[in-house]
C-alpha positions in Angstrom: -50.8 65.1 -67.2 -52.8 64.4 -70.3 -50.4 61.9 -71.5 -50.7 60.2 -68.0 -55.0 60.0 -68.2 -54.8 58.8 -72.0 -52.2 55.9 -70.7 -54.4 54.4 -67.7 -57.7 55.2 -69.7 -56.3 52.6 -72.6 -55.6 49.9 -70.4 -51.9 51.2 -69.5 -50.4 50.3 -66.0 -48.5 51.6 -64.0 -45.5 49.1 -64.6 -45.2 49.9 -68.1 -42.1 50.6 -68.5 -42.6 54.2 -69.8 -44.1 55.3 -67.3 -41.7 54.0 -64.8 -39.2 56.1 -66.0 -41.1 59.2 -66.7 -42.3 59.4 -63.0 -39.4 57.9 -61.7 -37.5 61.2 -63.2 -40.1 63.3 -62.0 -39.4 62.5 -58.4 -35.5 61.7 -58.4 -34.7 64.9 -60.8 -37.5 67.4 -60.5 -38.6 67.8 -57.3 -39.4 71.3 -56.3 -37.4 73.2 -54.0 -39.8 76.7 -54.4 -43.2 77.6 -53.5 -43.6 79.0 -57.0 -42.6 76.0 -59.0 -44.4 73.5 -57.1 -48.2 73.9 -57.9 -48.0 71.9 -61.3 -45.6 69.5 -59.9 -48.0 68.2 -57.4 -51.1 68.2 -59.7 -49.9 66.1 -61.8 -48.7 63.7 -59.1 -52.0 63.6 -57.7 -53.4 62.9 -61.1 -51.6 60.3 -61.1 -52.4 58.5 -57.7 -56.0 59.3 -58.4 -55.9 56.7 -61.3 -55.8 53.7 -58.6 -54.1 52.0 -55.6 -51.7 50.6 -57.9 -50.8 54.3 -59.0 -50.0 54.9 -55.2 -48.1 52.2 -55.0 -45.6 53.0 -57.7 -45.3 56.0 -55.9 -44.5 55.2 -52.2 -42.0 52.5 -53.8 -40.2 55.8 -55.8 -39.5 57.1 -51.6 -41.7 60.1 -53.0 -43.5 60.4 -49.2 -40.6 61.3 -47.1 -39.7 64.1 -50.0 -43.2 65.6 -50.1 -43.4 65.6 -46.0 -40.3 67.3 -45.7 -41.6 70.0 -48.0 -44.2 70.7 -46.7 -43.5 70.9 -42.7 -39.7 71.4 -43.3 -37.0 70.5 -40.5 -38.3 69.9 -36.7 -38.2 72.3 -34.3 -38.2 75.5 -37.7 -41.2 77.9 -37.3 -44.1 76.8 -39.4 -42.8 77.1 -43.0 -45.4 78.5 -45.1 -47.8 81.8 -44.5 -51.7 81.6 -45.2 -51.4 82.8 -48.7 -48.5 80.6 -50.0 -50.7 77.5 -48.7 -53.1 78.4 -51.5 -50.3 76.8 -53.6 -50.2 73.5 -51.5 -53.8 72.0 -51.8 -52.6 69.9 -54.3 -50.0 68.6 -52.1 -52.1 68.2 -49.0 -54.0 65.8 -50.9 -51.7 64.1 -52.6 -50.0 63.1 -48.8 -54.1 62.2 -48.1 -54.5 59.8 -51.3 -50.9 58.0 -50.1 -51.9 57.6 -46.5 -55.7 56.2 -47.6 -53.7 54.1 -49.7 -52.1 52.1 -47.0 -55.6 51.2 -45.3 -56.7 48.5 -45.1 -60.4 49.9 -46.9 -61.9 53.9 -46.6 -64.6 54.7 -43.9 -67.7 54.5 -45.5 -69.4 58.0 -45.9 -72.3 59.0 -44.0 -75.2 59.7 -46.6 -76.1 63.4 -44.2 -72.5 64.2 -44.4 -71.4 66.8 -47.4 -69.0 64.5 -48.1 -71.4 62.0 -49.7 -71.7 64.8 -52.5 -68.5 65.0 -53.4 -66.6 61.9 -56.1 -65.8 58.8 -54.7 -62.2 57.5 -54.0 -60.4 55.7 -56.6 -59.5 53.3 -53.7 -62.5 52.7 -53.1 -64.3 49.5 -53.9 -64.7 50.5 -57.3 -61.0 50.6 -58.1 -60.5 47.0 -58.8 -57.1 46.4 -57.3 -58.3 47.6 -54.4 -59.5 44.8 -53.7 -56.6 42.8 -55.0 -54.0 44.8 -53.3 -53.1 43.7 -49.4 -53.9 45.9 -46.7 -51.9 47.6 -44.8 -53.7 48.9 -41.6 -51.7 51.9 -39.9 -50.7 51.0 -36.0 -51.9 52.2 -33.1 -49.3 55.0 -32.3 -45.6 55.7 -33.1 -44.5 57.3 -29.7 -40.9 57.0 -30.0 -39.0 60.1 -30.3 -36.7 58.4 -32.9 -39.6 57.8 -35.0 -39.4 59.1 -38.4 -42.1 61.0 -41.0 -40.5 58.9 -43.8 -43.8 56.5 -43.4 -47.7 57.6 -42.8 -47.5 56.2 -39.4 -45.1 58.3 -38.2 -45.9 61.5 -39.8 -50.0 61.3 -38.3 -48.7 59.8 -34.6 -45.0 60.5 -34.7 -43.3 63.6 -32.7 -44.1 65.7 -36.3 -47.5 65.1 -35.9 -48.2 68.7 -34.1 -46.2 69.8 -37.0 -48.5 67.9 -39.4 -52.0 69.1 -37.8 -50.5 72.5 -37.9 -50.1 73.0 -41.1 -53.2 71.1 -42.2 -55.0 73.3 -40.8 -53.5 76.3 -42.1 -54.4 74.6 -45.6 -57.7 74.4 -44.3 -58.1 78.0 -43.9 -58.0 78.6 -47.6 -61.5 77.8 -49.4 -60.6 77.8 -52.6 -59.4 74.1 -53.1 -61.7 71.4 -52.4 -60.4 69.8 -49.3 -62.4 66.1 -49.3 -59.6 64.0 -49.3 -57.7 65.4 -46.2 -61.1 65.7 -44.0 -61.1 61.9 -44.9 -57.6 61.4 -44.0 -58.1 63.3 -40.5 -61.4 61.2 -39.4 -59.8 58.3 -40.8 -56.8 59.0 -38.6 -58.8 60.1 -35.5 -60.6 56.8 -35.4 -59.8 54.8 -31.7 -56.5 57.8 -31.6 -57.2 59.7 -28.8 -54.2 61.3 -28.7 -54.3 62.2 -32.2 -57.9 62.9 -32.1 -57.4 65.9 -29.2 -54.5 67.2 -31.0 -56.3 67.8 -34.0 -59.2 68.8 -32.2 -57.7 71.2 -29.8 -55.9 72.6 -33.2 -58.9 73.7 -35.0 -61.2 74.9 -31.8 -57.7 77.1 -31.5 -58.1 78.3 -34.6 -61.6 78.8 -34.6 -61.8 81.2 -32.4 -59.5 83.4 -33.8 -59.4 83.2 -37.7 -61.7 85.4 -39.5 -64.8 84.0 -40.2 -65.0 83.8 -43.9 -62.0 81.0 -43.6 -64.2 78.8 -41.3 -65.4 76.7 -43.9 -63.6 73.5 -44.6 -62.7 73.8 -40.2 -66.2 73.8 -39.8 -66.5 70.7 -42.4 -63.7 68.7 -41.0 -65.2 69.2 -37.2 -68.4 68.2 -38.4 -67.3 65.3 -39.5 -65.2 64.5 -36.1 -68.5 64.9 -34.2 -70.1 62.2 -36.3 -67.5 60.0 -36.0 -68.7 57.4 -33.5 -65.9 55.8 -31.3 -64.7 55.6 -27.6 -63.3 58.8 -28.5 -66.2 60.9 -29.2 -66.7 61.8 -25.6 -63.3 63.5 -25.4 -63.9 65.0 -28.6 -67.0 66.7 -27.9 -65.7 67.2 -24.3 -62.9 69.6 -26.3 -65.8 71.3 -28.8 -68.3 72.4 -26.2 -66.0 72.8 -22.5 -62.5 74.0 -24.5 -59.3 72.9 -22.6 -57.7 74.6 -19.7 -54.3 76.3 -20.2 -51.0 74.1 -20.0 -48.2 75.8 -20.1 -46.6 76.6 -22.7 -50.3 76.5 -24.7 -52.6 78.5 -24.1 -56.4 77.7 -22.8 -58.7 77.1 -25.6 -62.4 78.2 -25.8 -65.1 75.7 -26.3 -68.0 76.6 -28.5 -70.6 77.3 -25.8 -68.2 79.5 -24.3 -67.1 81.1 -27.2 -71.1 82.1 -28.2 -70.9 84.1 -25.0 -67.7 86.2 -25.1 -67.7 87.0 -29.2 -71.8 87.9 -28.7 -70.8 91.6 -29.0 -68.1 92.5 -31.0 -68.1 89.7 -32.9 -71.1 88.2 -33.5 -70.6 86.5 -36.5 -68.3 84.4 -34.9 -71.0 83.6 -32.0 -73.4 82.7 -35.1 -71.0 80.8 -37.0 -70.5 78.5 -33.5 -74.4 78.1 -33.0 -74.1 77.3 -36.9 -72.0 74.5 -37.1 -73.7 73.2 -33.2 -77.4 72.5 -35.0 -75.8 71.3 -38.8 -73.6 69.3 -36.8 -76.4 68.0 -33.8 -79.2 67.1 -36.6 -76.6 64.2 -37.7 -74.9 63.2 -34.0 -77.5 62.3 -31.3 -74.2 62.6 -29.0 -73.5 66.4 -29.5 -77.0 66.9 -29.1 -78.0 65.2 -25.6 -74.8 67.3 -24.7 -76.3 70.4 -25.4 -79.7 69.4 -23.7 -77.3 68.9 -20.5 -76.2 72.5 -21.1 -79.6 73.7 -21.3 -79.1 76.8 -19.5 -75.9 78.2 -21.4 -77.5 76.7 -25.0 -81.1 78.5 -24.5 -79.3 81.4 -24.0 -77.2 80.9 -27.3 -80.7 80.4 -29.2 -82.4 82.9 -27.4 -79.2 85.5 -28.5 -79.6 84.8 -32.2 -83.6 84.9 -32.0 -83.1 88.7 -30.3 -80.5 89.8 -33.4 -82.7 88.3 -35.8 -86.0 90.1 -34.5 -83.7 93.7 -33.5 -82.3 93.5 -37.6 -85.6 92.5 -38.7 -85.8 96.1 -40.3 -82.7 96.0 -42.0 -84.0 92.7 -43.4 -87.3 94.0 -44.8 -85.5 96.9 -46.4 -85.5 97.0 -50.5 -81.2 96.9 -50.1 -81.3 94.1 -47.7 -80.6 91.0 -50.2 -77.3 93.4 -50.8 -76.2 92.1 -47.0 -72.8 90.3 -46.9 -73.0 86.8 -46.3 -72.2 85.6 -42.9 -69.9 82.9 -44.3 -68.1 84.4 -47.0 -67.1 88.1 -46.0 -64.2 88.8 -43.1 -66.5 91.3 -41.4 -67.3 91.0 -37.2 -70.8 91.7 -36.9 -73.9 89.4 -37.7 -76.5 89.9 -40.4 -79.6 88.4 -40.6 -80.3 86.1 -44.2 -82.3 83.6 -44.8 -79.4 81.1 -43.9 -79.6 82.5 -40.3 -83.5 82.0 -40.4 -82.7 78.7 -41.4 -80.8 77.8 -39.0 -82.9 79.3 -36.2 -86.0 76.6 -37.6 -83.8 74.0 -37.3 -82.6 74.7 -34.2 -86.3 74.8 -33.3 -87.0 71.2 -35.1 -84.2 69.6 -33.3 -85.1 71.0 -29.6 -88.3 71.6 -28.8 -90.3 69.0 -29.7 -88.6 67.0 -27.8 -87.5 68.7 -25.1 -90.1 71.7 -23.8 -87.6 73.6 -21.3 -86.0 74.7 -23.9 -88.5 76.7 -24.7 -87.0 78.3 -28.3 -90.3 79.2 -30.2 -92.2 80.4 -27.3 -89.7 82.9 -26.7 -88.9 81.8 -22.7 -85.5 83.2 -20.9 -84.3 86.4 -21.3 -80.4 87.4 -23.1 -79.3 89.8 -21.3 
């Protein structure tokens, strides 16, 4: 890996002959074929295709894709192939698949200065890779509905008959928050641009999951569907139609809860969840103006969400005020059920209370109007 830096940072390319060969072996004679061998393997690979486009080109011309999507989501129609822990070993790969994708388009979305993502390094295919430029795009299609289609390309792997297979166990990646997951949140708003298809399967995948996972693996979910709701296309209505209203049973699936729904049911015995929606609905309304003149429309079900987490911060305000009470778990990081007031809550209760009642006075947040019952 060192080697590989020290030969790009000295003017080296990727067709020098040397390093040809060297990653040309990697892929042909080294490939992994066990969870535990593979965590190396694919860091250095993404090293690699982090040093430019012309890094990801060797790369995809080496047939490396179709080898590193079969790994990951294995044969079609197998049960999904690797558990919640043994994904802690693919971040690396999940990227890597990302930083080939981007590579094919035809330039990256440009970043939305609110979004976290704006924090976080910039792509080496982005303008200031200067073959990026140079190089010619390649825009994916619009779908790949065949069933023949294959997952050897990007194209059929994110619209392809895998591509259930593909969301699935992105999102079980997801789940883990110890890798930094900013390339693959690209790669899925990228992908869910003008896709409607592809932008309700991935949307219906993680509201699924967010209302069942525990809490403390919400994270990078709550980070990718933030950034869905920002993205503005003809498909955001669909989008936030999913997020807020859920989707109604079709056999075989299951229905899925929407967020506004969700607040309700998990109020009780498991009100961190309920928080964690109302959470992510003001972070994610102060940047779309679509999400929130949805939730004005549900006034009535959306007072009663703010009004919910105004009553449990007032009824813990004693455990607050007590000399243990910065000791309180975080409502983000620990697995427990039950809510516990911190200054993030407070936090978000005043900016719930910036975003809707100047504007609208019905809702009627700060001067404490409608009742939770």
């Amino acid at each position: 890996m060192i080697a590989l830096k020290a030969h790009g940072y000295h003017g080296g390319t990727a067709e020098d002959r040397d390093v040809r060969e060297l990653l040309s072996a990697l892929v042909e004679k080294h490939f992994p074929d066990s969870i535990r061998t593979c965590s190396q393997y694919f860091s250095l690979l993404l090293e690699y295709a982090n040093m430019g486009s012309a890094q990801c080109d060797h790369l995809l011309s080496l047939d490396l894709f179709p080898r590193l999507v079969s790994f990951l989501i294995g044969p079609a129609g197998a049960a999904p192939r690797w558990t919640v822990s043994q994904t802690r070993q693919l971040g690396d790969l999940h990227s890597l698949l990302a930083r080939l994708v981007l590579a094919r388009l035809p330039a990256p979305l440009p970043v939305d200065p609110s979004s976290p993502l704006s924090s976080l390094p910039s792509s080496p295919l982005s303008s200031e890779d200067p073959g990026a430029a140079e190089r010619p795009a390649t825009p994916l299609p619009p779908r790949v509905d065949s069933a023949s289609a294959a997952v050897e390309t990007p194209e059929g792997l994110l619209y392809g008959p895998r591509a259930d297979d593909y969301v699935r166990e992105v999102i079980t990646a997801l789940r883990d928050t110890s890798w930094r997951p900013e390339l693959v949140v690209r790669l899925l708003v990228t992908a869910s641009r003008e896709q409607r298809r592809f932008s309700e399967r991935l949307v219906t995948a993680i509201m699924r999951s967010f209302g069942s996972i525990p809490c403390n693996e919400l994270r990078h979910l709550s980070l990718t569907l933030g950034e869905l709701v920002s993205l503005e296309d003809s498909c955001q209505r669909q989008r936030l139609d999913i997020i807020l209203e859920g989707v109604p049973a079709q056999e075989p699936a299951e229905p899925v809860e929407g967020m506004l729904g969700m607040i309700r049911l998990t109020s009780g015995a498991n009100s961190r969840r309920a928080y964690q929606c109302i959470k992510f609905l003001v972070s994610a309304a102060a940047r779309s103006g679509g999400l929130k003149a949805r939730l004005l429309s549900a006034t009535e079900r959306w007072l009663w969400a703010i009004q919910w987490l105004r009553s449990q911060m007032t009824e813990l305000g004693e455990l607050w005020d007590a000399p243990d009470s910065a000791a309180a778990d975080s409502n983000d990081d620990s697995s427990g059920r039950m809510f516990r007031r911190t200054t993030s809550a407070q936090m978000t209760l005043d900016e719930c209370s910036r975003l809707f009642t100047v504007e609208d006075a019905e809702m009627e947040i700060v001067s404490g109007g409608g009742d939770v019952n």
